[in-house]
C-alpha positions as MATLAB code, in Angstrom:
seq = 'XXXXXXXXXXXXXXXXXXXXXXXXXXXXXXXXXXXXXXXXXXXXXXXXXXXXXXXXXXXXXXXXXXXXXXXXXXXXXXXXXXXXXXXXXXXXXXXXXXXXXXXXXXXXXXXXXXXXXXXXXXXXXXXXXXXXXXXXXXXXXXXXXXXXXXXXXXXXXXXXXXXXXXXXXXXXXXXXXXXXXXXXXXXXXXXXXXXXXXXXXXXXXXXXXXXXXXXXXXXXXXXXXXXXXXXXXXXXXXXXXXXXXXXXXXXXXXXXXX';
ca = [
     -11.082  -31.483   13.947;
      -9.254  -28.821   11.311;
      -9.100  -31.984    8.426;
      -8.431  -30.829    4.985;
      -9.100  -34.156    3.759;
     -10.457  -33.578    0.116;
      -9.596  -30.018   -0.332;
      -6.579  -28.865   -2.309;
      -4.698  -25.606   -1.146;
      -2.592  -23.184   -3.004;
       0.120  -21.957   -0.872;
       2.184  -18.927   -2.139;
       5.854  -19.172   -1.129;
       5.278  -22.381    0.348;
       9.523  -22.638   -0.466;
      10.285  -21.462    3.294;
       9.164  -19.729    6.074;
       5.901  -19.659    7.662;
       4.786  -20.399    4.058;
       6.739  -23.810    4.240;
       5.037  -24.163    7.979;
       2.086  -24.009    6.477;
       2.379  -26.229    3.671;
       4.111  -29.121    6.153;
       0.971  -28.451    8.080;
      -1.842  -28.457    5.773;
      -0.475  -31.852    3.885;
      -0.360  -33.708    7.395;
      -3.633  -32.457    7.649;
      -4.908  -33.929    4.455;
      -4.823  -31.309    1.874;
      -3.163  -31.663   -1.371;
      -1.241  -28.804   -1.710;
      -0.076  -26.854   -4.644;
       3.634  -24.818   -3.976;
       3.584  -22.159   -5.662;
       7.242  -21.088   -5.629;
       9.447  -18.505   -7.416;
      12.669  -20.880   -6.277;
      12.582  -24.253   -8.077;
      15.366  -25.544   -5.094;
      13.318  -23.932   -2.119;
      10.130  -25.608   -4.038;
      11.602  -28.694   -4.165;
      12.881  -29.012   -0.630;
       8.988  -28.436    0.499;
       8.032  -31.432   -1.931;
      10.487  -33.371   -0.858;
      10.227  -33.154    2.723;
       6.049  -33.611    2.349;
       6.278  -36.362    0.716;
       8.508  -38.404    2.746;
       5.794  -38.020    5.295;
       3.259  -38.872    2.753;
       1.849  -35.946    1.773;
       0.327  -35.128   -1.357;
       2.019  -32.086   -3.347;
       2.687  -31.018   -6.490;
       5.436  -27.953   -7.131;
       4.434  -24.252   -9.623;
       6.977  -22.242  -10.326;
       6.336  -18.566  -11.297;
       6.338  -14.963   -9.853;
       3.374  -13.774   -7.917;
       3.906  -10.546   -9.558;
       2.967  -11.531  -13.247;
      -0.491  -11.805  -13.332;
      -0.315  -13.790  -16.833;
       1.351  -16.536  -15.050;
      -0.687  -16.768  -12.085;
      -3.618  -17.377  -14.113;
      -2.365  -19.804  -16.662;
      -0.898  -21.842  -13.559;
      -3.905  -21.497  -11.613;
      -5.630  -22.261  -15.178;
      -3.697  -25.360  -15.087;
      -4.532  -26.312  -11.755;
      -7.732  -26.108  -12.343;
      -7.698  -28.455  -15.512;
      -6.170  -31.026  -13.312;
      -7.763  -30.966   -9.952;
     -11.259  -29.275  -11.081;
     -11.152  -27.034   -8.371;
      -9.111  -24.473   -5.733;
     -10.550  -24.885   -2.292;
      -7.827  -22.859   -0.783;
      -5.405  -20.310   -1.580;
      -2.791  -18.977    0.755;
      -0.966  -15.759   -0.157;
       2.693  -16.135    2.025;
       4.538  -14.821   -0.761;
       6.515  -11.571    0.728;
       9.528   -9.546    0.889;
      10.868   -7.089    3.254;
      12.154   -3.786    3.083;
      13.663   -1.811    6.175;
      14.139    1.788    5.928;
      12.232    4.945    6.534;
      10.407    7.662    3.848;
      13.832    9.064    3.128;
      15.622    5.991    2.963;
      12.898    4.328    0.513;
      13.861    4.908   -3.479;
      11.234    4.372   -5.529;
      12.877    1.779   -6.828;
      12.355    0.260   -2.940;
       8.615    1.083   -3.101;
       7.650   -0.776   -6.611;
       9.705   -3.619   -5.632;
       7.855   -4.335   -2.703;
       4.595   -3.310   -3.803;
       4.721   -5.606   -6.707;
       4.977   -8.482   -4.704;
       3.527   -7.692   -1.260;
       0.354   -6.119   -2.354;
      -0.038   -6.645   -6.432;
       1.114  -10.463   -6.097;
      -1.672  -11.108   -3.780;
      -4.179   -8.774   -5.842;
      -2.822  -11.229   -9.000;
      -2.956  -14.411   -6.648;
      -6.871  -13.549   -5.598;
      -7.890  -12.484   -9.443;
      -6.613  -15.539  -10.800;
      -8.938  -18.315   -8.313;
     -12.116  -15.815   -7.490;
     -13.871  -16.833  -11.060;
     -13.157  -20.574  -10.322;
     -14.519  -20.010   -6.143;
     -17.586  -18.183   -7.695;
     -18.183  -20.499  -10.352;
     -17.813  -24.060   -7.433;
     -19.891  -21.746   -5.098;
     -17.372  -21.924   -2.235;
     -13.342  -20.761   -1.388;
     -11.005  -19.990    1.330;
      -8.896  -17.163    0.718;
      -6.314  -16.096    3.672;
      -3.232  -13.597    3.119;
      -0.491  -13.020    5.167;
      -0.823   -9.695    6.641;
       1.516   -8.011    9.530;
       1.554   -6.323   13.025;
       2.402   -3.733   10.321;
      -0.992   -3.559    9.170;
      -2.314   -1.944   12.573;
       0.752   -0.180   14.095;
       3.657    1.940   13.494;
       6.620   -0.002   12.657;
      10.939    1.433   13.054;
      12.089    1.491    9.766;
       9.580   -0.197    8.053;
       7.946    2.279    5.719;
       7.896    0.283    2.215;
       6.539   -2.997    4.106;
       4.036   -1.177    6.601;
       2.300    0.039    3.327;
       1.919   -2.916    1.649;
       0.893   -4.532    4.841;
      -1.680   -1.917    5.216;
      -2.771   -2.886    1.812;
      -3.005   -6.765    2.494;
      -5.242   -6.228    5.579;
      -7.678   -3.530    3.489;
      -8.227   -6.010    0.462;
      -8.677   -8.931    2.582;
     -11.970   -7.136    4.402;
     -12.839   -5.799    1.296;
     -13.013   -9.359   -0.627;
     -14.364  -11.040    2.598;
     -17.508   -8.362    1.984;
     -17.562   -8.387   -1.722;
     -18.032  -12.375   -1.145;
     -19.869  -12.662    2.013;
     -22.911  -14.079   -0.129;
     -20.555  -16.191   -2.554;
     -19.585  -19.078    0.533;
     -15.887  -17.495   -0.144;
     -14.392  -16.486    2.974;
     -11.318  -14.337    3.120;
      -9.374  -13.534    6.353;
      -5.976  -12.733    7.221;
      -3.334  -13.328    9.866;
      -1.115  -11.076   11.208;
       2.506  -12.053   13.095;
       4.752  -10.025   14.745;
       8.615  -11.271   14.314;
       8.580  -15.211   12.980;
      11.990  -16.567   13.378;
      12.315  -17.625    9.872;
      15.190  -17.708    7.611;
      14.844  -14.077    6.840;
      15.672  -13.471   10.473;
      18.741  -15.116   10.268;
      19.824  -13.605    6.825;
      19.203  -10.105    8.278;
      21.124  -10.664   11.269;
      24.124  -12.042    9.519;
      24.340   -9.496    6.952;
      23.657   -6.366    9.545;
      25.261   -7.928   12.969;
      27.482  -10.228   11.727;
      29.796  -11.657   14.858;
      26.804  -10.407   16.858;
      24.085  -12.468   15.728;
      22.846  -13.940   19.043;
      23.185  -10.729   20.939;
      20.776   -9.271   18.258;
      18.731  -12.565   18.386;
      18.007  -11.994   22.169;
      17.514   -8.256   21.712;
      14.571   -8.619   18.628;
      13.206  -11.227   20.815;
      12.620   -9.508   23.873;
      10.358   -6.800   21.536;
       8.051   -8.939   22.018;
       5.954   -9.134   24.881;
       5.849  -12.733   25.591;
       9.716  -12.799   25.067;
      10.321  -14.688   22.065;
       9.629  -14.870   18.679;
       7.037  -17.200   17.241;
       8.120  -19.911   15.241;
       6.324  -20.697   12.126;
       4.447  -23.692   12.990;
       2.705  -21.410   15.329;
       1.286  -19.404   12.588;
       0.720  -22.128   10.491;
      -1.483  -23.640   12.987;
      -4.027  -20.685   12.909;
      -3.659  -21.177    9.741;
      -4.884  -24.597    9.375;
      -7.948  -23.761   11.679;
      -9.269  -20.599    9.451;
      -8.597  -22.823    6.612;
     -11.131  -25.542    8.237;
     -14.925  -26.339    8.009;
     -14.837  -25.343   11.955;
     -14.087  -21.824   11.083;
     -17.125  -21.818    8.305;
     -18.633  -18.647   10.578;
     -15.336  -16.748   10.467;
     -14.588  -14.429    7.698;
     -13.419  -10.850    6.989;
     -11.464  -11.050   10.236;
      -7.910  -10.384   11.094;
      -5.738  -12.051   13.493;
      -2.721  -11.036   15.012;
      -0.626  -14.157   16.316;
       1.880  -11.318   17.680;
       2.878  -12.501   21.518;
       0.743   -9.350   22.697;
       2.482   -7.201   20.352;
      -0.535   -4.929   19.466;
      -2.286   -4.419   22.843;
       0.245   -5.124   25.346;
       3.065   -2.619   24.040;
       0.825    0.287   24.139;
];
């Protein structure tokens, strides 16, 4: 069950992360991924560390938020493989702050990559999935999408924005055989985490640790293999009857901290 064999995925900052989790996890699952990676390094390291499990990838570099580059690399993808079965949208960055602590400066930074990276991302394979009759679109989304977040004004927004195109392409497409759903974690010890923490708490970083962990109700973070692995499964023939859906791999963030 969940084989990719065959199918070739696009995975948007695939160079760490849950975006890295998912690439590991889709290429030991048979797909042939595509990293598509601002950092050449970060790419590189995903590459490297597929293919010494045999793994089939191949390495993109450009920024989500150019639209001229995503299509001429997804135009180039397409001249070589002939298709995009799947594109994953992981490419995000964070902002923390409220209203009055967001410049505007703040705002279009994250909006041009958050929300108009995955617009670009989407624009650039939706002519090739309507013109192969079928395509599996999922974007990273957010607790953010559905709740009030501390501090996280800029990001909530954007996150808002990811879960609102996602139904609204999963509609538009319904009839198309595309199918476009998103996921939606709560806190994913990735790097990020640890870059936060060491720049805000430094000296303190486990204490913190701890303390954003027990946030969640289940008591821990999730670690990015978890997301990954739902994931691979809305990715897969098996979830052909799923689409326009959202789904919160939070540790009973959403429901149970109401």
């Amino acid at each position: 069950m969940f084989s990719l064999q065959g199918k070739n995925a696009v995975i948007t900052g695939a160079g760490s992360g849950i975006g890295q989790a998912i690439a590991h996890t889709f290429a030991e699952n048979g797909a042939e991924v595509r990293i598509l990676e601002l950092r050449k390094e970060a790419a590189e390291e995903t590459l490297t560390q597929i293919r010494s499990k045999g793994g089939k990838a191949k390495i993109f570099a450009g920024n989500v938020s150019n639209q001229k580059e995503m299509m001429d690399l997804m135009q180039q993808m397409i001249e070589e493989d002939g298709k995009i079965d799947i594109l994953v949208n992981c490419a995000g960055i964070a902002h923390v702050g409220k209203l009055d602590q967001t410049t505007e400066e703040d705002f279009d930074r994250i909006y041009n990559v958050n929300v108009k990276g995955i617009y670009n991302c989407m624009y650039a394979v939706i002519g090739q999935m309507l013109k192969q009759h079928h395509g599996i679109i999922l974007n990273m989304a957010s607790v953010a999408s559905s709740v009030g977040i501390v501090d996280r004004f800029a990001y909530s927004m954007s996150k808002g924005a990811v879960l609102t195109m996602t139904l609204s392409v999963a509609k538009d497409y319904i009839d198309k055989n595309i199918r476009c759903n998103c996921i939606s974690p709560a806190r994913v010890h990735t790097p990020f985490v640890d870059g936060f923490l060491a720049k805000n708490y430094p000296g303190k970083e486990k204490e913190m640790f701890d303390k954003l962990s027990k946030t969640q109700p289940i008591g821990r973070m999730a670690e990015p293999k978890e997301v990954a692995a739902v994931a691979l499964f809305l990715c897969s023939d098996e979830a052909g009857f799923i689409t326009g859906c959202d789904y919160p791999v939070d540790g009973g963030f959403i429901k149970l901290n109401n």
